[in-house]
Structures are given as C-alpha cells and as structure tokens.
C-alpha positions in Angstrom: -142.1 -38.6 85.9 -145.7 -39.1 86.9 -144.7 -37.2 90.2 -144.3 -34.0 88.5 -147.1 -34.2 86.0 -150.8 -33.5 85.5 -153.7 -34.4 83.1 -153.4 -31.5 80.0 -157.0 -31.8 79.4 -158.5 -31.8 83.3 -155.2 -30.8 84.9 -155.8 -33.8 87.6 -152.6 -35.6 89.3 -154.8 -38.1 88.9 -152.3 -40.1 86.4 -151.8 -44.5 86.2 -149.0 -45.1 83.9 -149.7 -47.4 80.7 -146.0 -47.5 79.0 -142.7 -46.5 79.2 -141.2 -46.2 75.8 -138.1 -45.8 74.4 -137.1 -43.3 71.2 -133.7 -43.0 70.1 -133.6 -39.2 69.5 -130.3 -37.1 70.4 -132.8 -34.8 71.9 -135.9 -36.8 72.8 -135.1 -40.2 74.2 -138.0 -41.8 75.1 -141.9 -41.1 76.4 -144.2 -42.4 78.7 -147.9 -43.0 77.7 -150.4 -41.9 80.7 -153.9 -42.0 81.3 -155.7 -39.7 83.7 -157.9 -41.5 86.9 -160.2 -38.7 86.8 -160.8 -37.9 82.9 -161.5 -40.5 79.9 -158.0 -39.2 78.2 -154.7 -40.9 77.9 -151.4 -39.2 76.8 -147.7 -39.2 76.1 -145.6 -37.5 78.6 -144.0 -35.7 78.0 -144.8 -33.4 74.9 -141.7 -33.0 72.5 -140.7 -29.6 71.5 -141.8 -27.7 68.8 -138.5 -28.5 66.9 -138.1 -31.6 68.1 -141.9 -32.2 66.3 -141.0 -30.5 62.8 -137.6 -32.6 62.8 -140.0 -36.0 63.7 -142.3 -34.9 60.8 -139.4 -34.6 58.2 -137.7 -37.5 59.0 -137.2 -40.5 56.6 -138.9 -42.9 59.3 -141.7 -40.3 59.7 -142.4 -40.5 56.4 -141.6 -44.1 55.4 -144.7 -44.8 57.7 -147.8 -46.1 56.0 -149.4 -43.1 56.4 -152.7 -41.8 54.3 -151.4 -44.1 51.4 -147.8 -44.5 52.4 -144.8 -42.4 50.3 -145.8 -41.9 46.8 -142.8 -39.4 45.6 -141.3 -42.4 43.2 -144.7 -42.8 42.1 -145.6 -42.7 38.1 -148.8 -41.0 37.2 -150.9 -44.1 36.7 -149.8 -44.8 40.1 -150.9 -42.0 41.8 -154.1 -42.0 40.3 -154.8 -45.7 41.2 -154.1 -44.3 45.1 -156.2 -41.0 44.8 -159.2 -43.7 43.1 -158.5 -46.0 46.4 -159.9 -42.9 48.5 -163.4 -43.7 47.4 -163.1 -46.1 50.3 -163.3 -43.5 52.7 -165.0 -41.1 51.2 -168.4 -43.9 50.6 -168.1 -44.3 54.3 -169.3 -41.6 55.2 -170.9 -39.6 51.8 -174.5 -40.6 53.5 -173.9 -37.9 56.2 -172.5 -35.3 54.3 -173.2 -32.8 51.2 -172.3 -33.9 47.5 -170.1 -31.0 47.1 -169.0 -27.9 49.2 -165.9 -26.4 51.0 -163.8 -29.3 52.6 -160.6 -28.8 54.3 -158.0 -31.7 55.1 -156.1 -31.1 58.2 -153.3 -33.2 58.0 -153.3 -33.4 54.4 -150.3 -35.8 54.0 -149.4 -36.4 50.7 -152.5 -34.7 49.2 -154.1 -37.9 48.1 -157.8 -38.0 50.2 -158.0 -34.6 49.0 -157.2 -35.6 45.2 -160.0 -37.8 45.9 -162.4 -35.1 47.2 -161.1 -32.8 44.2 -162.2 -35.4 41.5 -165.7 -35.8 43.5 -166.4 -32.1 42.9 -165.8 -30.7 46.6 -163.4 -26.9 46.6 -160.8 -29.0 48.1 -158.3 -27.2 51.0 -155.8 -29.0 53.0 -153.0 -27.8 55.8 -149.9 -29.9 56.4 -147.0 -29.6 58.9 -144.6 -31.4 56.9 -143.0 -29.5 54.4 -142.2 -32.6 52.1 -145.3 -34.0 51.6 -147.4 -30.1 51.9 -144.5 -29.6 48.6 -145.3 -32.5 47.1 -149.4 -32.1 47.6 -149.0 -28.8 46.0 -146.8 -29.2 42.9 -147.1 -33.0 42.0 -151.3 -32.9 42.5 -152.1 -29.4 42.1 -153.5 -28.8 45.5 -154.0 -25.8 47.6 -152.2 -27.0 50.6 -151.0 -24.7 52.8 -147.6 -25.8 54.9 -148.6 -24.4 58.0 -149.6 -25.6 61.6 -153.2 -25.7 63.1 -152.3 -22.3 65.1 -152.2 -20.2 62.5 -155.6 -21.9 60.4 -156.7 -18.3 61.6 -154.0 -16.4 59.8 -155.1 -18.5 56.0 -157.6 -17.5 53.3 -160.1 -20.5 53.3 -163.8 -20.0 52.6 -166.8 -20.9 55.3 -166.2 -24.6 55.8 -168.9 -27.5 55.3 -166.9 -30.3 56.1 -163.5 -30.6 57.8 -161.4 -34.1 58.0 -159.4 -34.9 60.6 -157.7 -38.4 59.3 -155.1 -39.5 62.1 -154.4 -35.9 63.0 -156.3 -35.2 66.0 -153.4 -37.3 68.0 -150.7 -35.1 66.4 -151.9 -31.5 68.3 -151.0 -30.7 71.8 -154.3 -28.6 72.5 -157.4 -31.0 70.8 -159.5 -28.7 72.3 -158.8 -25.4 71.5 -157.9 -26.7 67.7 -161.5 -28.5 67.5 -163.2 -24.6 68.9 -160.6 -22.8 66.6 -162.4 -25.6 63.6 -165.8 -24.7 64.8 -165.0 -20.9 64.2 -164.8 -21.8 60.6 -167.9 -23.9 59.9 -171.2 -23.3 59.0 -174.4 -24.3 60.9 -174.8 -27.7 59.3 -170.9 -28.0 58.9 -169.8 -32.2 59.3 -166.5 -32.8 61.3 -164.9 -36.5 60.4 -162.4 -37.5 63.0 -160.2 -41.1 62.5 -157.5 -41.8 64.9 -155.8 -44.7 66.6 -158.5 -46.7 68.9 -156.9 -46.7 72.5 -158.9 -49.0 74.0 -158.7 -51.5 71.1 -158.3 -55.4 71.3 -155.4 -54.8 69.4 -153.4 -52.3 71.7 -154.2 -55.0 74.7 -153.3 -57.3 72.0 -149.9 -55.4 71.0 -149.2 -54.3 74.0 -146.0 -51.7 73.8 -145.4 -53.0 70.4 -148.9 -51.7 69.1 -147.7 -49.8 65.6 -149.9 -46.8 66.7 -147.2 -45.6 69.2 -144.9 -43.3 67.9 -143.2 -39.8 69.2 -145.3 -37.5 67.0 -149.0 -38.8 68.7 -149.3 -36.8 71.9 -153.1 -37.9 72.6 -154.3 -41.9 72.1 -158.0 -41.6 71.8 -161.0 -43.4 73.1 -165.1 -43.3 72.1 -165.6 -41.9 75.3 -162.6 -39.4 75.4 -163.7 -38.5 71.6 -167.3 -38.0 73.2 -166.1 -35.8 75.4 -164.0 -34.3 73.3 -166.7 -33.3 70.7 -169.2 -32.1 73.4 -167.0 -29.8 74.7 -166.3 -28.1 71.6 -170.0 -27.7 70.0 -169.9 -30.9 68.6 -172.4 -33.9 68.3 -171.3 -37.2 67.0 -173.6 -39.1 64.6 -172.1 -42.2 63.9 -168.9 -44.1 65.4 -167.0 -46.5 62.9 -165.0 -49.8 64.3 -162.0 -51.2 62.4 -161.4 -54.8 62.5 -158.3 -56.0 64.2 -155.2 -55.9 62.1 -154.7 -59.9 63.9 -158.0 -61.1 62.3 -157.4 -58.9 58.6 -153.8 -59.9 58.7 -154.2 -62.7 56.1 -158.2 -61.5 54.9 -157.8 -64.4 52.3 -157.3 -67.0 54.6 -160.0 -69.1 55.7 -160.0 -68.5 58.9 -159.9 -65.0 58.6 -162.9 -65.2 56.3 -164.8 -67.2 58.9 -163.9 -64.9 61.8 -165.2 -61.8 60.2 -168.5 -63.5 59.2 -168.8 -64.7 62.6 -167.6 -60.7 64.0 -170.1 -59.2 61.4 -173.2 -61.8 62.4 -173.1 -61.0 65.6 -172.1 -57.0 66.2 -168.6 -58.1 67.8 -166.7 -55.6 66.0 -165.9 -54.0 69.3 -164.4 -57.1 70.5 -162.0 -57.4 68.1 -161.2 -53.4 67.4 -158.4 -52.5 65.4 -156.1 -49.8 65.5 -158.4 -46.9 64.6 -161.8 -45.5 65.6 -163.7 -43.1 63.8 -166.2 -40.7 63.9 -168.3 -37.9 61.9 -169.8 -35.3 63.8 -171.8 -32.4 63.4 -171.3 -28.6 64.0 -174.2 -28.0 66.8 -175.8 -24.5 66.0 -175.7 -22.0 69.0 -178.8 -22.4 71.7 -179.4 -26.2 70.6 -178.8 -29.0 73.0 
C-alpha cells in the first residue's frame, strides 16, 4: 500500500501509483509498480524476498523468457556458436568507446553467450550469475569463468582490476542500484567503461503496452529512465557518453513489411527514435577519476 511506503532511492512519500499487477506466486501474489513525485525513479512495491527471488530466477517461466539469447540447453554446437557469433551486434555498438581487449566482467551473465562473444574477441572474460542453471551451464557447456554468486558478495571473488563491466538487463534485477554501481566502481580502473541496457520506462511502447508491456515481470524491482539512469551514474562516479534508443517492438514487429520499412526510414530521417522508443534504453559510461568534475 502506497500509504505505508517510501521512495528506496530518496526515501520521499512522495509516491503516484503506475500499476497494480497481478503474479500468481503461493508466496508472492502480485506487485505494484510506483514512481516517486520527488525523484526521477520508478519501482515495484514491494520487493520480493530473497528466496522468493532465487525461486523466480530458477523457474521454468523465468527462464523460458527471451532473455540474452533465450534457452540454449537443447542447443547443438553449431547452434550455439551461431548465437555467441550473433553478439557481435552488441558488442559493434559500442567497440568505438571501449579498449580492443582487457578485463571485462558480465554481471548477469545468463547463459554465458555475450561473454562467449567477448571471449572469441580477445577480452579475459568474467561473468557473475544468480541463477544456478544458466551460471552451470555458462561454465561447463562454454567454458566460462562464471561465478554463481550475487552482486553482494562481487567483493568476496578473485577478479582482476576491471576495464569494462556490462550490465545487460541487470541493473533492474538488484534492490540497491546504487550501492552495487559504487561497489562496481571499487573494482575499475581510471579509464574503466560501464555499459548499462535495461528496459526503457518512459518508452512509447510501455504507454503503448500499457500493463501488458512484456518488460514487467516479478524479478525487475527498478524500471529505468535516461534521466533516472543520469542520475543514477552521477551519483556513483559515473559519466555517461552516449545513450542508445531501441525502436519500438510495434514498428519492428513485422521489419519486412512495407510499412515497417517506411516507418523506420521516416524515424531514422528525422531523429524520432525517441518517439517511437522501444522496450530498452542503453547507455555506456565512464569511470570518472577522483577530483574531476
């Protein structure tokens, strides 16, 4: 109840509330989504549980999702290779603002597959994962060294001085963003590049959506805006250097299409991107060195 609750990032009572949605848990039956009147952040409400979150993460539907490349454990190897090649998507995005090779750590590391990618390219590839199934998998099916572990004990693991740290729809998973993204900064070196992608809050598809968007789910506690991820990064000694737009899942749902073709000339031609935002945002960011502005 909004009655009883305050803003976990600015602790305002402050609150407007977006959503009330239903989950049919035995021990977590629905959420609210929330957004605070005096800070840029919206949020579920409330949190689940510790083991109500590990059970979420192991479950069938949890991992059934399309998530960093969808389930690949009936994959053959030619399969798997053609998904860890698919990466170079990503990884071409944003190459022009980060080293050719280094340390790189995956939080979130799924099913392993970005970091395969990363691996190939040259980078010492590290990667934590909550989930047991797909940290398993990460390790023995790709070879990885993926710790299963939470963000709270990153301090507790042997990784190396970081130079770039990916946060791929992650960010929305942890309770504290803040104290994870200054625990992250702890790790990196001066010229270190933080990449963060998570679901777009104030997207034209959300409003689009509406309580159907496919970003909702249990396991995100923090829905994400360029001005909440601004602040955000500011208050944990970073500085962003590029914000990335995703075209709405309504105009890409049939890309071959003509009219789909036509809209995302038109989008493109004219810089409308942020009209018609998808369901992610992203950023890359980097690691401000102490006594600069």
């Amino acid at each position: 109840m909004l009655e009883d609750s305050t803003c976990p990032y600015c602790g305002s009572e402050r609150l407007r509330l977006d959503y009330s949605l239903p989950w049919g848990d035995e021990r977590f039956s629905g959420y609210e989504i929330v957004s605070c009147r005096s800070c840029p952040f919206s949020f579920a409400s409330p949190f689940p549980d510790p083991e109500t979150l590990r059970r979420l993460y192991d479950s069938l539907e949890y991992q059934d999702t399309d998530r960093k490349g969808g389930n690949p454990t009936s994959l053959s190897p030619t399969e798997l290779d053609a998904l860890v090649a698919r990466e170079s998507a990503f990884y071409d995005k944003y190459s022009e603002l980060f080293g050719s090779t280094g340390n790189v750590l995956d939080i979130g590391a799924g099913w392993g597959l970005l970091l395969k990618h990363f691996e190939h390219r040259g980078w010492d590839a590290h990667g934590i994962e909550l989930s047991k199934v797909q940290a398993y998998f990460a390790r023995q099916q790709l070879l990885l060294n993926v710790h299963q572990a939470s963000v709270d004990e990153l301090h507790l693991l042997e990784l190396p001085q970081l130079d770039l740290v990916v946060m791929r729809h992650t960010l929305e998973h942890f309770s504290d963003p803040r104290r994870v993204l200054s625990m992250i900064g702890q790790r990196c070196n001066r010229e270190s590049r933080l990449i963060i992608e998570v679901p777009d809050y104030h997207s034209y598809d959300r409003r689009a959506y509406g309580r159907s968007w496919p970003a909702f789910g249990p396991w995100h506690l923090w829905y994400f805006s360029q001005k909440s991820l601004t602040r955000l990064l500011a208050d944990t000694g970073f500085r962003p250097l590029r914000f990335d737009r995703f075209l709405s899942d309504r105009v890409c749902a049939n890309p071959a299409s003509l009219t789909a073709r036509m809209m995302r000339k038109i989008i493109n031609r004219v810089g409308g991107k942020h009209l018609f935002s998808g369901r992610s945002i992203g950023v890359i960011a980097e690691k401000i060195a102490e006594g600069q502005d």
